[in-house]
N, C-alpha and C positions, 0 to 999 in steps of 0.2 A: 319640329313644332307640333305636330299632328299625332306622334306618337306620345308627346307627352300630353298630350289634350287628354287622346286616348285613356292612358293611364293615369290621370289625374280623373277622367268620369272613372273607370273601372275600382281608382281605390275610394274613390267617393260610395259607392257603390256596395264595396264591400265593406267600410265604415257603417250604413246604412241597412245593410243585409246582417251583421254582427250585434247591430244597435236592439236592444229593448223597445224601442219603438218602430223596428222593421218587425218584430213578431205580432204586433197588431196592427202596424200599416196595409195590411189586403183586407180587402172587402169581398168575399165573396158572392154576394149578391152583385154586387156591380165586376166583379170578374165574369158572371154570366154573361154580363153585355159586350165585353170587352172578348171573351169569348168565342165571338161569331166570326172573327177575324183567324182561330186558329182552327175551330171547326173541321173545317175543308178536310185537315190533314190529319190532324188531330183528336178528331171526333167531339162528343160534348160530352161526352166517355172518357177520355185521355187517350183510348187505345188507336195508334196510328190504323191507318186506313192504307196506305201504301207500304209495299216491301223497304222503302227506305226511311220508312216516317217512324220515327220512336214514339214505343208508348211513355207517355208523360203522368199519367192515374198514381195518385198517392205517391210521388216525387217529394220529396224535402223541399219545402217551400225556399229556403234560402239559394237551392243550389237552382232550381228556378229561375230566382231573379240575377242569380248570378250570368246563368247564359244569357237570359233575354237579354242584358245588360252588354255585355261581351257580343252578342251580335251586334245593337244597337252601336257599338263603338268602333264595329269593324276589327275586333281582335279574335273573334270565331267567326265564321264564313262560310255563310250558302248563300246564293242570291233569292231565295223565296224567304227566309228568316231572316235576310237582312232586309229585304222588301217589307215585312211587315211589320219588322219592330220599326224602321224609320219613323212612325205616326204615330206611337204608342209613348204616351209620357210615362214618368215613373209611376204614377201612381193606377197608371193603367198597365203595366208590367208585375206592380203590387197585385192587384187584382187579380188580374192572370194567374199568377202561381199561386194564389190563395185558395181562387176557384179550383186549381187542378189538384192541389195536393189536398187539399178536404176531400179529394176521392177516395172511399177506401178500396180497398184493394184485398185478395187475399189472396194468398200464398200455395201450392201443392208441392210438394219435393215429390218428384217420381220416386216411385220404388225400386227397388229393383228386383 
């Protein structure tokens, strides 16, 4: 029963994440606020702050809400992403990855 919960929010999710209306459902103003929650680890930068924290800056907004979602449902797994998506609605997960992926980013290829 639990697993199909699971995978009936995740393909909700992805229904959602796919939709023309998941491409304007984040606010990035309001992912600032929503923001403060990933901080910590995350920075207001994207760039992880810990040797285990990934940088998130200029991410594909879809693939975003695709994990926050997937933590959220308990189908990916760490106990501090799943601690914090538990409070986060979707449209506070919208925002999140909207916030983050509006980061730009740029790129160096080493030389060699």
């Amino acid at each position: 029963m639990i697993n199909s919960i699971r995978g009936l929010i995740l393909g909700l999710a992805a229904l959602v994440v796919t939709s023309s209306f998941a491409q304007a459902a984040g606010d990035i103003t309001a992912g600032r606020k929503v923001m403060v929650q990933c901080q910590a680890c995350h920075g207001k930068d994207g760039l992880g702050k810990m040797t285990y924290t990934p940088n998130i800056a200029g991410q594909k907004y879809e693939y975003l809400v695709h994990a926050l979602m997937a933590y959220k449902a308990g189908e990916r797994r760490s106990q501090m992403m799943s601690a914090v998506t538990k409070s986060l609605s979707q449209e506070d997960i919208a925002n999140a990855a909207a916030y983050y992926a509006a980061i730009k980013i740029t790129v160096e290829v080493p030389q060699e």
